[in-house]
N, C-alpha and C positions, 0 to 999 in steps of 0.2 A: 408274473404277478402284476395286477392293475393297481396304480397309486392314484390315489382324487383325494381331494381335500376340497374344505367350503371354508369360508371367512367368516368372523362374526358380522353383525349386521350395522356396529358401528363402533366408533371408538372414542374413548374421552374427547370432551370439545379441547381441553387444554394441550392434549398430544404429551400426558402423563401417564405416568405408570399410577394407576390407581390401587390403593392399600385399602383392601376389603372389610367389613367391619365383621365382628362376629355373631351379630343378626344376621348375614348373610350366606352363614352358610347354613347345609342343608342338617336340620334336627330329628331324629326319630320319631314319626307320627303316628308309631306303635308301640303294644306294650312286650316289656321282653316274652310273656309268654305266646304271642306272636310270633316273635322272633324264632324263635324253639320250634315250637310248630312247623314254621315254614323252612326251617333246614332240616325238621325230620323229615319233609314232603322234599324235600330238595336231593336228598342221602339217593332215594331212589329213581326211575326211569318213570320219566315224562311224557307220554306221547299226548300230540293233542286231539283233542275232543269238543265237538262243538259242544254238544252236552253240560259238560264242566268247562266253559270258558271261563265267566267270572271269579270260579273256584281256581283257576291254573293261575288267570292274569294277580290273583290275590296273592299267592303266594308269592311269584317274583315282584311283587309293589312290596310289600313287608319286606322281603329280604335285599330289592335296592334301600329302600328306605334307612336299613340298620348299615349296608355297607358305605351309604352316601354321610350319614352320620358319623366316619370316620373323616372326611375330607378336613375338617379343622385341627383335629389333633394331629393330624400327619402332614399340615401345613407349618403350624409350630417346629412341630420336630426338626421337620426339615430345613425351615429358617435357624433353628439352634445348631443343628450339625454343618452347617455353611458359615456359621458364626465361629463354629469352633474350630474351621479348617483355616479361616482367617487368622484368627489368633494366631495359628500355629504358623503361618503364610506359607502352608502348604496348596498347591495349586489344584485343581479336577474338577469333577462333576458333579455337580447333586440334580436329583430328580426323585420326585413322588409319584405313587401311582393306587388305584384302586382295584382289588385281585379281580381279576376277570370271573365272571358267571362259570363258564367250564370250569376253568380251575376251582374255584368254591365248588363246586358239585361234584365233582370229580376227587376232591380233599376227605369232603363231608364220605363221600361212599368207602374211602379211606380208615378216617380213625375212628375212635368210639368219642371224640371231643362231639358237642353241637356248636350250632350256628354262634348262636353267643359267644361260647369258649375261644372260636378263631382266632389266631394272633399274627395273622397275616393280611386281615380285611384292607389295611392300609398300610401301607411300605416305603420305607425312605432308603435311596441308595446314594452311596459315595463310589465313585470309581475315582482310584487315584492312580500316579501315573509309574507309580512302584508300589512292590509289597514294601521298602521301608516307611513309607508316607501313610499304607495303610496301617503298620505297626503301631504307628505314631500316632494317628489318631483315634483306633482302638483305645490304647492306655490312658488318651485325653478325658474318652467320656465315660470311661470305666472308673477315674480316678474322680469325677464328681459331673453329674446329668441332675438336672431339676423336673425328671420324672424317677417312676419307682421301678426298676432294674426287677421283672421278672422271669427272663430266660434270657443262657447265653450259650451261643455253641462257636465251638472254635473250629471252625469245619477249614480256615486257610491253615492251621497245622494241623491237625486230624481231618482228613477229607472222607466225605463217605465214600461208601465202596463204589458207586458211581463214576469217583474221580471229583464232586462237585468242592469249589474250594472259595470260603467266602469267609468272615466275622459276622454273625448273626447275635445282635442284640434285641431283646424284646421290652417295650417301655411301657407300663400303663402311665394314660395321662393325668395331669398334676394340674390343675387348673389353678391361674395366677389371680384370676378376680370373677367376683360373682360371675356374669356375663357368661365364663365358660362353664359352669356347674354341669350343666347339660351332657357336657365331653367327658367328664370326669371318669376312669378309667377303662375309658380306649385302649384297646391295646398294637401296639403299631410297634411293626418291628423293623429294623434298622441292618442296613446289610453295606459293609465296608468291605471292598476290596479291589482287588487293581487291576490295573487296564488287563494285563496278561489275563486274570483270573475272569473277569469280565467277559474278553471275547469266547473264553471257551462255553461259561455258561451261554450264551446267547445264540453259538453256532449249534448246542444242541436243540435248543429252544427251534430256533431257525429250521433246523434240517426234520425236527421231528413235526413242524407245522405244517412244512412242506410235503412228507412223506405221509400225513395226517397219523402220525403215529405220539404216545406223551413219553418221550425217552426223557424228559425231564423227571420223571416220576418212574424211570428204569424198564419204560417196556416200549414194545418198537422190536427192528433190526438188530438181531445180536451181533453181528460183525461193526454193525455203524456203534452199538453201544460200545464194545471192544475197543474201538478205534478212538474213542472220545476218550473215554477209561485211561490208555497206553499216551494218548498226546497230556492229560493229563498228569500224570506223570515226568515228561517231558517238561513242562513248562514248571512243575514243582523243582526238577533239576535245574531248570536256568535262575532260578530266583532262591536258588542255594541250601534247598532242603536237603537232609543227608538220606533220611529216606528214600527220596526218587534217584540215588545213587547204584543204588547192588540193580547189577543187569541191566544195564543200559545198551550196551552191543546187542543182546537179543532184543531187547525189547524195540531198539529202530528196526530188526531185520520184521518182525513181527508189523509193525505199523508200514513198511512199505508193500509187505504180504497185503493186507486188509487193501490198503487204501488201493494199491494197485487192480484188486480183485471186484471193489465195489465201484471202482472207475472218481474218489472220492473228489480229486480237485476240481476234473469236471463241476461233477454236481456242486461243486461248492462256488466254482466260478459261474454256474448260471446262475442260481442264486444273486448273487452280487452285483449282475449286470442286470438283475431287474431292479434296483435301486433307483426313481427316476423322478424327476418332478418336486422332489419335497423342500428341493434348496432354492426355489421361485414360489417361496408364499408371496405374497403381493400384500403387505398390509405397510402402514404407515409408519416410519422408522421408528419414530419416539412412542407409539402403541404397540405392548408387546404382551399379547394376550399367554398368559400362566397357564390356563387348562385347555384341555384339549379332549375329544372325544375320539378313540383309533378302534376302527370298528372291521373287525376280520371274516373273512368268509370265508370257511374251509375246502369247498367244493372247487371254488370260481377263483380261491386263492386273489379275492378281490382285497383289498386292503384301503378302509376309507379314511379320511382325517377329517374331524368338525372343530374346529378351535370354536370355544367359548369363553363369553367377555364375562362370567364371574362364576363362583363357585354357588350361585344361587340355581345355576343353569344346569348341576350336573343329577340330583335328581330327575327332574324329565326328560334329560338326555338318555340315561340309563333305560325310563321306562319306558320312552320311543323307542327305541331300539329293539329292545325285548317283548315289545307289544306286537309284535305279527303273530298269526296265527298258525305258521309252518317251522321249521327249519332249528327247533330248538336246540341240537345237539350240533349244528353246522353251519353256528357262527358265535363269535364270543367277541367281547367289548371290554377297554380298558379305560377309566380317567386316569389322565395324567396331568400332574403339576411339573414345570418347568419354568428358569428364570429369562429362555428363550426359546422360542421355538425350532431352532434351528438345529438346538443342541437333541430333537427330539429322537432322528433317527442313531445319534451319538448315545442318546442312554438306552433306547429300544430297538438297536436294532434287529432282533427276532422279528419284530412286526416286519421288515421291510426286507427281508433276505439278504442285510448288510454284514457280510461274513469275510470282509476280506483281512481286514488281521488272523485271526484264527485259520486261514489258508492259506496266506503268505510264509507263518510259520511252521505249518503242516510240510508246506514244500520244502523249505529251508532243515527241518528234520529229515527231511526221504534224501535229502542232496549231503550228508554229511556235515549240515550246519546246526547250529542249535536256536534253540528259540530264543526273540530277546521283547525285552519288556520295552512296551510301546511311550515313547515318551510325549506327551500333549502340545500342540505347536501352541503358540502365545495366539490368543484369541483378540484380532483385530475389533479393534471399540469404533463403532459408529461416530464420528465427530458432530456432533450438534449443528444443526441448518444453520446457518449464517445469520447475525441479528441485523432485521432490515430495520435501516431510518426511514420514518415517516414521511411521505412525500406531501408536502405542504405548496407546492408550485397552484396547483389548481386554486388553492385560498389566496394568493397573492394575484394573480391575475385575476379573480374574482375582484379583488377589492382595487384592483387598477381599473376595472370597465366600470366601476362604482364609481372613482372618482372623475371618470369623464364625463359620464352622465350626469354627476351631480353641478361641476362643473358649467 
């Protein structure tokens, strides 16, 4: 897997974190029934055609356009779910992101919802460093949120049949003052859960990108989905489900069958060692660019990074991207919001083949160990440059060669 990233092209003069305004992000410069349109054109198979180019390029400009008019209310969100783990001084992650094109196309060809309907265009995640932490924060914003609470699935105690195990909240947006009318309900759903539950979604994500297969969406390798399914379980047993209790002895004899058979740690340690490059961004301590542009290529398994200096920029980053005239189905693009970039392969690691917790504890289950929930080390703070005094020596011997001369 090839890692590159590019830097913005500059950064505040003050070397501040700059607080974007809400003219600055991007607005719908379509009408919904646009929108409709271009996810019923979206539902189905795209090839391209000179022919119909402005016809094709119309349809992904309307439908960036409605996904990129998610980036504010899932900006909010996410600053209220990072306020509310404060409070509780609960420690983890937060990170926003905007649903990749595949995924949207791929969903759309899925349910009888349209484009509109979607409640995943924009996504805010917590990973916390226990299921009790995520417990806890669940009840927080279940018990009062200053948007309007329209779906919930409890999938960290009822998990689909997949094995996926997460709190899925879904929030339409509540705007606080005129300014946001615009956003007004957004729907941006909210996903709480913990680091254990975290790596497993992400090592499927991972191995099914890898293998160009969507085992996130249950199809793929039926042994590799098996093996996800069975560790699943496994990891609902270390974090004290009583369910993931009956048939545990078969069920490890069964996961060291698979994993043995599909050669799983290998493939899981290449993966992992192509990790590379992402912890040498080179930008300037106290400028720490929020969005980012992670752009995948499914063939060349190339993996790109563009950080962008505001949310003004993710519209035309979107339609760059999408604007070639080949390769629609074989490559897909993600915005992400983050409060650092460093934390980026920490909340995403699918994009970068970073599977090593979820392998570690794969091993530690084939070895008669059991999985354990990954604890967060204390995240070292940048100490602030040092405040220079003013060096004034040049203005003093200036005014000494004055006074001999005057002299």
């Amino acid at each position: 897997m090839l890692v590159s990233h590019s830097l913005p092209p500059k950064f505040d003069g003050f070397g501040e974190i700059r607080e974007f305004a809400v003219s600055e992000y991007p607005q719908l410069e379509y009408s919904m029934k646009d929108v409709v349109r271009a996810g019923k054109a979206l539902k189905g198979a795209i090839e391209w055609d000179p022919g119909h180019a402005e016809e094709i390029r119309s349809i992904f400009r309307v439908a960036n356009s409605w996904r990129a008019s998610h980036a504010f209310p899932m900006h909010r969100m996410r600053s209220e779910l990072h306020g509310r783990m404060s409070s509780l001084k609960i420690k983890g992650l937060t990170a926003a992101r905007l649903k990749q094109m595949t995924s949207i196309r791929g969903k759309l060809a899925r349910i009888s919802s349209n484009l509109r309907q979607m409640q995943d265009l924009g996504g805010c995640r917590a990973i916390l460093p226990s299921i009790g932490d995520a417990n806890s924060l669940v009840e927080a914003i279940c018990a009062g949120f200053s948007h309007d609470l329209r779906r919930e699935d409890k999938y960290m105690d009822e998990p689909r049949s997949s094995g996926y195990r997460s709190h899925h909240l879904v929030f339409a947006f509540e705007p606080r003052e005129d300014g946001e009318e615009p956003f007004r309900g957004r729907l941006i759903e909210l996903q709480i859960r913990s680091r254990l539950q975290h790596s497993w979604a992400t090592a499927v994500e991972a191995v099914g990108m890898y293998r160009a297969e969507n085992m996130k969406a249950g199809l793929g390798d039926q042994d590799w989905l098996r093996l996800f399914q069975l560790m699943s379980l496994e990891f609902a047993f270390s974090e004290g489900k009583e369910y993931a209790r009956a048939g545990r002895p078969a069920r490890i004899l069964e996961i060291e069958q698979i994993a043995g058979d599909l050669r799983a740690e290998q493939t899981l340690n290449a993966l992992s060692h192509a990790v590379t490059g992402l912890e040498r961004f080179d930008f300037h301590p106290n400028n720490k660019p929020r969005y980012c542009l992670i752009e995948y290529f499914h063939a060349s398994r190339k993996v790109n990074v563009k950080l962008l200096d505001g949310p003004s920029k993710i519209g035309g980053a979107l339609d760059e991207f999408e604007r070639s005239d080949q390769g629609l189905d074989d490559k897909s693009s993600v915005v992400v919001e983050l409060d650092k970039i460093e934390n980026l392969v920490s909340a995403y690691p699918n994009y970068f083949g970073d599977v090593q917790l979820f392998t570690k504890n794969l091993s530690a289950v084939m070895h008669g160990g059991e999985a354990r929930e990954y604890k967060l080390p204390p995240v070292d703070k940048v100490p602030p440059p040092p405040k220079e005094t003013p060096d004034y020596e040049w203005i003093r011997k200036q005014n000494r060669r004055h006074r001999r001369w005057s002299e």
